[in-house]
N, C-alpha and C positions, 0 to 999 in steps of 0.2 A: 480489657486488662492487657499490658504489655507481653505479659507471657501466652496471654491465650493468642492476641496477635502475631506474634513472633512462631509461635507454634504452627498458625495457619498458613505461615509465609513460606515456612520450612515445607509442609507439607504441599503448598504448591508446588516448588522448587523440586522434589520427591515425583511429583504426578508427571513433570513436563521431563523431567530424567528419564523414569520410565517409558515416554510416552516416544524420546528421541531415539533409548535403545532398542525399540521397537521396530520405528522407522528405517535404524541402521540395516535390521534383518529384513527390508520392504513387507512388512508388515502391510496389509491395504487398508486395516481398519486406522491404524498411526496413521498413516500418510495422508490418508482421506479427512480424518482428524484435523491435522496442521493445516493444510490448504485450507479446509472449512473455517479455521479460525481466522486466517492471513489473508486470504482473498480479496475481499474488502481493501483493507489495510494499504496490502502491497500495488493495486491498484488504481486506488486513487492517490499514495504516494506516484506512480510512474505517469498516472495523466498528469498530475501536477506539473511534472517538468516538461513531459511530451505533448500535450496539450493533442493528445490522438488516441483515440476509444481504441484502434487496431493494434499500433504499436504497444499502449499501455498492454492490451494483453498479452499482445509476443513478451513483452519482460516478465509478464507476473510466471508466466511458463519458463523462463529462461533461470529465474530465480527461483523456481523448485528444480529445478533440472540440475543447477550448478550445489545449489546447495544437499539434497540430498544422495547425491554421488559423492559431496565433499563433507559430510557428516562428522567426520569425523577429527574435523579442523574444529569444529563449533566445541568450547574449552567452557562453556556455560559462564563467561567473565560475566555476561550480561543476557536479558533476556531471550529466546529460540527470534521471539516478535519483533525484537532489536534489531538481533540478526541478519533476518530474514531479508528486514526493511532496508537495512542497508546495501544490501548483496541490491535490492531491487533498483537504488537509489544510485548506485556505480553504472547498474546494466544501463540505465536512463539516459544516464550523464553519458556516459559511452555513444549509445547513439545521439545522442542532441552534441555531441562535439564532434561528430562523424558529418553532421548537417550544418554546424558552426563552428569552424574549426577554431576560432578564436578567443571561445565564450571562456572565461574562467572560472569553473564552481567548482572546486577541489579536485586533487588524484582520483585518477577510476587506475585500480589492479589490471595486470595484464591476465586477458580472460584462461579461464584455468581449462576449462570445455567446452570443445567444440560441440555444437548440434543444431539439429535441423529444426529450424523454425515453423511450426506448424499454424496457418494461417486460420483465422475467426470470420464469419462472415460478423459485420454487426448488426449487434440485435434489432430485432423490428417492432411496430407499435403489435403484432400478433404475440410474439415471444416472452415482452416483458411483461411484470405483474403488471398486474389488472390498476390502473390508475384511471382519474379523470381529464379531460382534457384540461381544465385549471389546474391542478396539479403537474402535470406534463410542461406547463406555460410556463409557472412559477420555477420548472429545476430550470426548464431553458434558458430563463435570465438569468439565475443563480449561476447556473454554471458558464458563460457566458462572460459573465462581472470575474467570475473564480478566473477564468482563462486570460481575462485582462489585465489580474495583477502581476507587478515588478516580480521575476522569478522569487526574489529573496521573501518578499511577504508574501508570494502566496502558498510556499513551500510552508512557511510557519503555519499559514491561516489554517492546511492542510491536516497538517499535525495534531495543531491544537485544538481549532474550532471543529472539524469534522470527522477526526479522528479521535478526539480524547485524550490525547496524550500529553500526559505532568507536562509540567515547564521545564523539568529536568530531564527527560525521557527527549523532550524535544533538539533541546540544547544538544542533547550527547550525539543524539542521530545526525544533526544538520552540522555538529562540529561549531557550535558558538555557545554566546554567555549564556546563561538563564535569564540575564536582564536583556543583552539584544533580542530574545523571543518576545521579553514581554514588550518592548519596547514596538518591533514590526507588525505583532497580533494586532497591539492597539492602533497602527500605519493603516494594515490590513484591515480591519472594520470599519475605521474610517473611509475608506475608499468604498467599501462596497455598499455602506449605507449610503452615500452619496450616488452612485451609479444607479442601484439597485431599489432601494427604500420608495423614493420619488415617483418611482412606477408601480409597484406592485405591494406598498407599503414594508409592515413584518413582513417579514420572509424566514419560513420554515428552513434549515439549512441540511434537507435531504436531496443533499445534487448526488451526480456520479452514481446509482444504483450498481450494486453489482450481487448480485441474489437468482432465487430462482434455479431458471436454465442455463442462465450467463456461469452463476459459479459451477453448476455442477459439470458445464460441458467441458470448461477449461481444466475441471481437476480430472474427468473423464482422460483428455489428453496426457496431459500429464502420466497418470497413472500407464497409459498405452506405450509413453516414450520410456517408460522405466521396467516395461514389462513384466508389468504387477496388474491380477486379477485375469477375467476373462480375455 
């Protein structure tokens, strides 16, 4: 029913309120919270553009860093997840035009704070979940084919196909139509079934892992640079 919809939308809207004024006060159970949810998200949005396991982390930490120092800018126009993703998606761009000073893919803001970039080793076949070596094959191509595509479709494919996210959700993030989304998604599959398919047929579309130990050591940081918790 529309109202009962409408009422549970509110009440999200209600939980993720509470959940920010929380985090204002460095709350550790909030903060712990949002990263657990954005992890993921903000991550394989910034390999997207950086096509680098390391760097993608340096931003997803960069982007709780800036953002929750700057909490107080966030006007809730649009999702905490919108947010977040974007702050990740300027930090990106920032370095990939620090490496290509030429590239043109929109304004990155001039950075609001400074801070110390804490470095990640990356994860080893010991650390990740417990997977088979077929599986381990299959993300390698995946991600592999993911890394080969034109910046513009693979930032969608990203969104859309591995992250979830509307056509509208997409559009707002990347700053284009809703019809250029659907337009590059279908660019973007097409290419990867052609690269991809040929070899290792279906292909299950669980690349980019980031769980486990990987999420918890980065919001461990995090939490250390904001000195919150132990």
């Amino acid at each position: 029913m529309p109202g009962t919809a409408a009422s549970l939308s509110a009440g999200v809207r209600t939980s993720e309120a509470e959940l920010i004024d929380r985090a204002r006060r460095r709350d550790e159970a909030a903060l712990r919270e949002i990263m657990q949810a954005n992890n993921r998200r903000l991550y394989r949005l910034a390999r997207g553009i950086l096509r680098s396991d390391s760097e993608a982390e340096d931003v997803v930490q960069e982007t709780y860093i800036r953002a929750f120092t700057h909490l107080d800018d966030f006007l809730g126009a649009s999702a905490l997840s919108t947010w977040l993703s974007r702050i990740a998606i300027n930090e990106a761009l920032g370095r990939l035009r620090s490496r290509k000073p030429q590239i043109e893919l929109g304004s990155v803001p001039e950075a609001t704070l400074e801070a110390q970039i804490i470095k990640f080793p990356l994860s080893s076949a010991a650390t990740d979940p417990e997977k088979s070596m077929a599986q381990r094959e299959i993300q390698r191509v995946v991600e592999h084919a993911v890394d080969e595509l034109p910046d513009a479709y693979r930032m969608v494919f990203i969104a859309r196909a591995m992250e979830g996210m509307s056509m509208e959700e997409t559009a707002e993030l990347l700053g284009v139509k809703p019809e250029t989304v659907k337009t590059r998604l279908h660019r973007a599959r097409t290419m990867l079934r052609e690269n991809v398919e040929k070899k290792i047929g279906p292909v299950v579309m669980d690349a980019f892992p980031f769980a486990g130990q990987r999420c918890e050591r980065l919001t461990e940081a995090v939490l250390r640079r904001l000195g919150v918790g132990a």
